[in-house]
Each structure stands twice: as C-alpha cells, then as structure tokens.
C-alpha positions as CSV (number, residue, x, y, z in Angstrom):
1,X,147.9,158.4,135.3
2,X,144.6,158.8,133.2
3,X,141.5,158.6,134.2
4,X,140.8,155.2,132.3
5,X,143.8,153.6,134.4
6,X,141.5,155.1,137.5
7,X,138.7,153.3,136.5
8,X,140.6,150.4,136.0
9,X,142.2,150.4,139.8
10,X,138.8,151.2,141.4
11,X,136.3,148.6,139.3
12,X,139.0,146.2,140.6
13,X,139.1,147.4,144.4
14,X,135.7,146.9,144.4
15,X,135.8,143.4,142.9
16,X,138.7,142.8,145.9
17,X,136.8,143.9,148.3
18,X,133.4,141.9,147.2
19,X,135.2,139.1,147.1
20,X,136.9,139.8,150.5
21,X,133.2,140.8,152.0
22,X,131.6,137.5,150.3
23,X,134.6,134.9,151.7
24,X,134.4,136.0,155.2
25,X,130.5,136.0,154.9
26,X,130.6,132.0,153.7
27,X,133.3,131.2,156.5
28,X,131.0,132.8,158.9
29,X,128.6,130.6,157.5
30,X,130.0,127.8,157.4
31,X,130.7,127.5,160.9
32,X,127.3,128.5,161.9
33,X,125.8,125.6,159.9
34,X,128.8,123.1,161.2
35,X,126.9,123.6,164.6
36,X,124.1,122.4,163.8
37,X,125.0,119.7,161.4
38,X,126.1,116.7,163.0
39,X,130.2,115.7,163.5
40,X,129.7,112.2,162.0
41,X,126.4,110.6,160.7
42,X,125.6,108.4,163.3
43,X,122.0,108.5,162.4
44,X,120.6,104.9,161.3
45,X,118.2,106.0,158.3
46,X,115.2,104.1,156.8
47,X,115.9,101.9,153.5
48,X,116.4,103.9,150.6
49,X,118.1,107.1,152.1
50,X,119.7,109.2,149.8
51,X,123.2,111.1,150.9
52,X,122.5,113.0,154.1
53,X,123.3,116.6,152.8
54,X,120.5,115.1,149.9
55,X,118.0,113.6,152.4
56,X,118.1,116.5,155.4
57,X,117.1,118.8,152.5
58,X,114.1,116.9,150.7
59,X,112.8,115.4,154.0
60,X,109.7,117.2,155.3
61,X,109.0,115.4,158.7
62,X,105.6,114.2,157.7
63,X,105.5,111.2,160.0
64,X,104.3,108.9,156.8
65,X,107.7,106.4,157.0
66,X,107.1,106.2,160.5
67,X,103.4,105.7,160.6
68,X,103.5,102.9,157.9
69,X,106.7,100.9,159.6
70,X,105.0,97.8,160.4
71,X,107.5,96.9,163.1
72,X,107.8,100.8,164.9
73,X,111.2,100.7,164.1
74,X,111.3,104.2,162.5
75,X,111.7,107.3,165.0
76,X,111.6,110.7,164.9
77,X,115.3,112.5,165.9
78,X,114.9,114.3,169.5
79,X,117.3,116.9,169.9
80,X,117.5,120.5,170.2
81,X,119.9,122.2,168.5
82,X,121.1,119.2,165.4
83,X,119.6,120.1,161.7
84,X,118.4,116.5,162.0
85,X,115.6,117.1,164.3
86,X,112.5,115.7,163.9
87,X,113.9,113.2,160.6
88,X,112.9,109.4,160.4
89,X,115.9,107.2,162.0
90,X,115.9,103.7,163.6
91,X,117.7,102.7,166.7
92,X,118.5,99.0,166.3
93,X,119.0,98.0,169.6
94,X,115.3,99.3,170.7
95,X,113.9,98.5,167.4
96,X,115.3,97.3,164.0
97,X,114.3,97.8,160.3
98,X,112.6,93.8,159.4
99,X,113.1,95.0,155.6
100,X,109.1,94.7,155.7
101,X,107.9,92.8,151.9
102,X,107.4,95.8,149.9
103,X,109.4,97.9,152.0
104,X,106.3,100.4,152.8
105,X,108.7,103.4,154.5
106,X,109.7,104.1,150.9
107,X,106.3,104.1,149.2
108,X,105.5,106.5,151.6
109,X,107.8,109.0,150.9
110,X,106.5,111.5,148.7
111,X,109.4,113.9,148.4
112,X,112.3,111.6,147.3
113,X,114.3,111.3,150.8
114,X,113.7,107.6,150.5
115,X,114.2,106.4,147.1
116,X,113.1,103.0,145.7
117,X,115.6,99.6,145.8
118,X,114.9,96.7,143.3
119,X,115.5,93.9,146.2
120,X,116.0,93.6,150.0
121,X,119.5,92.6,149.3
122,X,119.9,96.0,147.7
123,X,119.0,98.0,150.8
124,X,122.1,99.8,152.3
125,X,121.5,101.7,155.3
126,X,124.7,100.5,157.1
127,X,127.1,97.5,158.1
128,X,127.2,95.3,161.2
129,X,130.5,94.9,162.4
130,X,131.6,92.5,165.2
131,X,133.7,92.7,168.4
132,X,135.4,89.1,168.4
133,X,136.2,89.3,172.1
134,X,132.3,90.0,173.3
135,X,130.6,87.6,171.1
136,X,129.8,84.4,172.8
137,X,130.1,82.5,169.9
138,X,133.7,84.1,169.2
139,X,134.3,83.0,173.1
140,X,133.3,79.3,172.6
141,X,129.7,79.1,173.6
142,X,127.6,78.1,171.8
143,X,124.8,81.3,170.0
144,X,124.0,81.2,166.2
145,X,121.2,83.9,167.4
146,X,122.4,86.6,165.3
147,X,122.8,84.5,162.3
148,X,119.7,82.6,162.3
149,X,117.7,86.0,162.2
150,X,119.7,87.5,159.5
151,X,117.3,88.5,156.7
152,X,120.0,87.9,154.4
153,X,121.3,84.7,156.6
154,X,124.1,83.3,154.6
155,X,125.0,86.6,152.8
156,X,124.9,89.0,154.9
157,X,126.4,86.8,158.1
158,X,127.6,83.6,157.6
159,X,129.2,81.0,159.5
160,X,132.6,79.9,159.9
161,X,133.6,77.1,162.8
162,X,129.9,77.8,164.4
163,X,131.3,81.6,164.4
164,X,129.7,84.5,162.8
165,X,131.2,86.7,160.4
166,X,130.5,90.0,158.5
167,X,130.1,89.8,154.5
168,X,130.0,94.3,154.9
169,X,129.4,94.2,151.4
170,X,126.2,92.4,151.9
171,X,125.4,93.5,154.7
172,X,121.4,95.7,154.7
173,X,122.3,97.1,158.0
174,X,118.9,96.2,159.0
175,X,120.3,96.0,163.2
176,X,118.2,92.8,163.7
177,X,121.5,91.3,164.3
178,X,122.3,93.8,166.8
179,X,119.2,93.9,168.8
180,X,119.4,90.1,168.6
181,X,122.4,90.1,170.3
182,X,121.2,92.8,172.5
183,X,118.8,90.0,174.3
184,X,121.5,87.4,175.4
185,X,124.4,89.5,175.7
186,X,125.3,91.9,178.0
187,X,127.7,93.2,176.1
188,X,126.4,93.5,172.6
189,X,128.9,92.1,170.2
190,X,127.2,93.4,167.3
191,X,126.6,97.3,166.1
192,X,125.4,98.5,162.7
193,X,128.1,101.5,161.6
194,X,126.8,103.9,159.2
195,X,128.0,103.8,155.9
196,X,126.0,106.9,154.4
C-alpha cells in the first residue's frame, strides 16, 4: 500500500467521522428544540400570519399588534418553557379578532410576521368547525347567534333548515362565532381549529 492510497483512507476517515460527529450533533439538536417548540400549533395568530417556523423567527414581541387591536383581542403567549412565549395570539372564546376596517395588527408589524391581505375575506387565521350534537340550533331550538355575527355571514356560515354550517374554505377564523356561542351555550358548539 503507498502512501497516496494512505492519504486516500485517512482524508476519508475523517470525512466519516465529520459526518458521524455533525449527525449526532443535529439529532441532539433537534430534540432539544422539539421541546420547546410546540406538538401541534394550537396558537390562534393575528390576520396575516406567515407559517409558524416563518413568524416565530421574524416576530420580535414588540407589543405594537396588540397595542393597536381595537377590540383587545390580541395577547401575549404565557408560558415558560414554549419558543412561543411572549408572541401575539388571540383566544376567541375570551376575545375574538372583529377583522377591524383596515386591519391595524398588520400595519403595525414592522418585521413581516404579519403580512398584508387584499380583503377581509382573504384573512386565514383558522376554521370554525361545528359539533352537531351541542349546537342548539342542530338540536331544534331555535339560535341563528353565530350566524348573524359572522363577518362573512353567508360565506363563511350559512344557513341550511335554520341550521348553521361551515363553508372552511371561507371561513377567516376570526372566533366571533365561537365566543358567540360561548354566551348561550354551555357547551360551546363552535371552535376555530388552526389551519397554519
């Protein structure tokens, strides 16, 4: 064996071994940060949220969404240990997004977590869905609460037989429905799912 062959065999031990090192050093990683990141995105953002990878990154925790939020809807994230602490979210049950006119949470944001949206219709911060069997409507009484305070009344919820129903596709997921529903029922029907 020459010496070139040598220097052949060692210049790729070291490349196995970097690349041995440098994978167990990103697994490692990788379950550190899965600690802290949450499981599932449960968090309700404020219109215009870009991906949550995205918007965890560029979001500074300046407070300006939530100071300018003309109905308080936008919160900070409590927490001790989740990457998301301190980032703008909205709990829809306590306090939903109205889609204010000019939607002022996104002029606000100076960093690009919260990017522009043409139209109110175009908002997409999650879907309402509907549990049939605690809706009052869905169990013959009479409530159209939920669909007369739809923002996008007739898009976003419509009405079939007095009943409301889900257009998902439409749907802002604003949770004006939910928190609607929230004050008659004491089993909310409604929740807004995250879609981001």
């Amino acid at each position: 064996m020459g010496n070139t062959e040598k220097i052949v065999d060692r210049r790729q031990l070291f490349k196995d071994l970097f690349s041995f090192v440098g994978n167990k050093a990103a697994d490692y990683a990788g379950k550190k940060v899965s600690r802290v990141m949450p499981k599932k995105v449960a968090y309700l953002r404020p219109p215009g949220a870009v991906e949550e990878t995205e918007f965890l990154s560029l979001c500074t925790r300046c407070d300006e969404c939530i100071k300018v939020c003309p109905a308080k809807a936008i919160k900070r994230s409590n927490g001790l240990t989740n990457i998301a602490v301190g980032t703008p979210i909205i709990i829809p049950k306590e306090n939903p997004c109205v889609l204010c006119n000019g939607l002022l949470c996104i002029e606000a944001c100076k960093e690009g977590a919260l990017k522009p949206v043409e139209h109110v219709n175009k908002v997409k911060m999650g879907a309402a869905t509907i549990n049939q069997s605690r809706c009052l409507a869905w169990g013959g009484q009479d409530c159209q609460l939920c669909f007369i305070k739809c923002p996008l009344q007739g898009d976003a919820i419509y009405q079939e037989d007095g009943k409301p129903v889900i257009n998902a596709e439409k749907c802002a997921g604003c949770g004006i429905c939910e928190y609607m529903c929230n004050t008659v029922n004491n089993t909310c029907a409604i929740k807004i799912v995250t879609e981001r």
